[in-house]
C-alpha positions, -999 to +999 in steps of 0.1 A: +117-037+178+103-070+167+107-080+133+074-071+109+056-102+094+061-100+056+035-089+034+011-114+016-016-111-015-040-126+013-036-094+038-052-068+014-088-069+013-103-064-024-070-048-043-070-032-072-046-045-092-022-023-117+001-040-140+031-013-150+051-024-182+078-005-175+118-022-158+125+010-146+094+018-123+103+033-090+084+045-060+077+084-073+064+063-102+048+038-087+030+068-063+018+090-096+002+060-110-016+050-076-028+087-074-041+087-107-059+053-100-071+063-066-088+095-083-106+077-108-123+055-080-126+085-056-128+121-052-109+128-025-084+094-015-062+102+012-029+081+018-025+068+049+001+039+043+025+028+014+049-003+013+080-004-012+087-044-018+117-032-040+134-012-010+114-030+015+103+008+034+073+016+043+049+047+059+040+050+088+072+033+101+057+022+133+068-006+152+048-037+144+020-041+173+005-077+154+020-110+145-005-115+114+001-083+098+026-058+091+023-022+112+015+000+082-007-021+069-025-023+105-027+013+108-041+017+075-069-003+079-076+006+114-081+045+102-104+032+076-080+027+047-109+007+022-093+017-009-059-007-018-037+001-049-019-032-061+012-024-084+027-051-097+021-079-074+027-066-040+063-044-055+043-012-041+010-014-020-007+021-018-039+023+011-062+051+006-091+064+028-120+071-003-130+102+017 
């Protein structure tokens, strides 16, 4: 498997950005506050891809199929993924379909 090209600001198309205050964030917390977000904006977001900079995992886990952008992020996108949660400056991208 080829190595996946890191993740840049530049890659996500209109984010909305979340500031969390908090040292002790994690991904479950990271997730409830993209939900919430994602609800607000939509009625019915669906997740189709989520990248943990902290951890560096990611969903789908796919191998990486471009050299511009990483796989989830790809897959995203490419199943109409138009809603992007921003936490913290790239430590946890959430990609939603609005539904």
């Amino acid at each position: 498997m080829s190595r996946c090209v890191p993740l840049t600001r530049e890659m996500l198309d209109h984010p909305v950005d979340i500031r969390v205050e908090d040292a002790g964030l994690d991904f479950a917390g990271a997730r409830e506050v993209a939900e919430r977000r994602a609800r607000e904006l939509c009625e019915n977001p669906i997740l189709l891809a989520w990248f943990d900079g902290k951890t560096g995992r990611f969903s789908p886990n796919i191998e990486c199929c471009r050299e511009d952008k990483p796989s989830w992020l790809t897959y995203a996108q490419s199943r109409g993924g138009d809603l992007i949660i921003d936490i913290n400056g790239e430590e946890y991208v959430f990609v939603y379909f609005k539904g």
